[in-house]
C-alpha positions in Angstrom: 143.6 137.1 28.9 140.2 136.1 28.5 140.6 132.7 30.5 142.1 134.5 33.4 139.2 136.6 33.8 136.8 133.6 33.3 139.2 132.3 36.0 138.5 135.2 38.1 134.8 135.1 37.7 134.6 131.3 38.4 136.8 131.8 41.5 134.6 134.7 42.8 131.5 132.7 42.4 133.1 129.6 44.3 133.7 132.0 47.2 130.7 133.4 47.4 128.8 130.3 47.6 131.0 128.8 50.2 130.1 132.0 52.3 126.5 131.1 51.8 127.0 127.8 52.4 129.0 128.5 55.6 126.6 131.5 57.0 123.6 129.2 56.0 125.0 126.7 58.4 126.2 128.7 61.0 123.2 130.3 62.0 120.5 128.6 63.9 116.3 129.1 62.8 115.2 130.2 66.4 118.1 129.6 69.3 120.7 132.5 69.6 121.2 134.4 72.5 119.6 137.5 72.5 117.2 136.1 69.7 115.5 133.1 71.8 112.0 134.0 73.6 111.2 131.9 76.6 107.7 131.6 78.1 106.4 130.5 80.7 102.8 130.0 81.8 100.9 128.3 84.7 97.1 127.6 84.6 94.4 126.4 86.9 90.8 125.3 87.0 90.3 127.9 89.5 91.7 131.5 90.3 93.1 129.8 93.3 96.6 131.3 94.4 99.7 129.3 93.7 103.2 129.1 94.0 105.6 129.0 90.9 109.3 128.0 90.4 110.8 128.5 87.3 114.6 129.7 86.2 114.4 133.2 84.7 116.7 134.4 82.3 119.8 134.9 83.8 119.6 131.1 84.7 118.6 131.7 88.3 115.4 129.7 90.1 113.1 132.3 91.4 110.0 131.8 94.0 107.2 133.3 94.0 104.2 132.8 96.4 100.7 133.4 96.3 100.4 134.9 92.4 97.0 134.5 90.3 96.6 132.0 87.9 97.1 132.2 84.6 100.5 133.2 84.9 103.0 134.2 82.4 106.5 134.8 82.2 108.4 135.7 79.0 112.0 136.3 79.0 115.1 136.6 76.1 117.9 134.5 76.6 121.0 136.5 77.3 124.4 135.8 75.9 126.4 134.5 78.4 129.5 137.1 78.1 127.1 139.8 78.8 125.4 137.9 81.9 126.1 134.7 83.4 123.7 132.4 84.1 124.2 130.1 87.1 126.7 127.5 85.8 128.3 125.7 83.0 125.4 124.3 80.7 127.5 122.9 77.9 125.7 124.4 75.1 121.9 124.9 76.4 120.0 127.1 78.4 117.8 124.4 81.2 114.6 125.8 81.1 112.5 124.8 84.2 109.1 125.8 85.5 106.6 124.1 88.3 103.5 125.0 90.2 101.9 124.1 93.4 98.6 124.9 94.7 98.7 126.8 97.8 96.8 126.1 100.2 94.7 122.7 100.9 92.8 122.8 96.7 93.4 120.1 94.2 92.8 122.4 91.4 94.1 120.6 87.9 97.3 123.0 87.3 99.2 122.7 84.2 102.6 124.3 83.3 103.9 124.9 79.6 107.6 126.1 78.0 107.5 127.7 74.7 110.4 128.3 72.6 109.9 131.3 69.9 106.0 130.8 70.3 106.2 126.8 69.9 105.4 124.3 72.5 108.0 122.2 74.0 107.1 120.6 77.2 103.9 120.6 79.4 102.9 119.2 82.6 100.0 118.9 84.7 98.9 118.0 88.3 97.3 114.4 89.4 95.4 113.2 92.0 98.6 111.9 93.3 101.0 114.5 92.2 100.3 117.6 93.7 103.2 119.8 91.4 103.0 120.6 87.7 106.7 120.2 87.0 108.3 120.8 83.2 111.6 121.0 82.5 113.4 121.9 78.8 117.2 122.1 77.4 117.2 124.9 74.6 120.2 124.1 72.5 122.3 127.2 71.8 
């Protein structure tokens, strides 16, 4: 009687540590759907309008023309059964963001991507490359 119970016990432990072990592995620090914070932001040496391309969070590339430096875009990744985002990614979201000056200025522009408040790619102009282009693959 007794080793049954200690049986029992011992079984109930093993279980319960596998479903820690198992949950532990199964969910990711900072890249879920629905828990994943993109931003993006775009500045210049000067308040000079720009244009910005960047994909927003349904996947989509967006224009816009003629905004005001710094800019900022912050978006949640959404799962992908409640919207679709442009495609078949195998496993990752593609972040993407670029800037141009409009206009005839060389302003220095310079493009981030943070993930969850962490930097993960940057770009700048040149004096030959007139677009700030970064580009980013967030694992899901």
């Amino acid at each position: 009687m007794l080793y049954n119970n200690n049986m029992k016990n011992i079984v109930k432990i093993v279980i319960a540590s596998f479903c820690m072990i198992f949950f532990s592995c199964c969910c990711r620090d900072c890249c879920e759907y629905g828990n994943t914070v993109v931003t993006y932001r775009v500045n210049s040496e000067s308040n000079s309008s720009i244009s910005v391309m960047f994909n927003n969070d349904y996947g989509d590339t967006e224009l816009y023309r003629s905004v005001d430096p710094p800019w900022v875009y912050r978006f949640t990744i959404k799962e992908r059964g409640m919207y679709y985002f442009g495609g078949d990614y195998d496993g990752h979201f593609p972040a993407y963001v670029s800037a141009r000056n409009s206009g005839n200025n060389n302003d220095l522009l310079t493009v981030t991507i943070h993930v969850n408040g962490k930097l993960v790619e940057s770009a700048s102009t040149t004096v030959t490359r007139s677009t700030a282009e970064a580009r980013y693959n967030i694992e899901l």
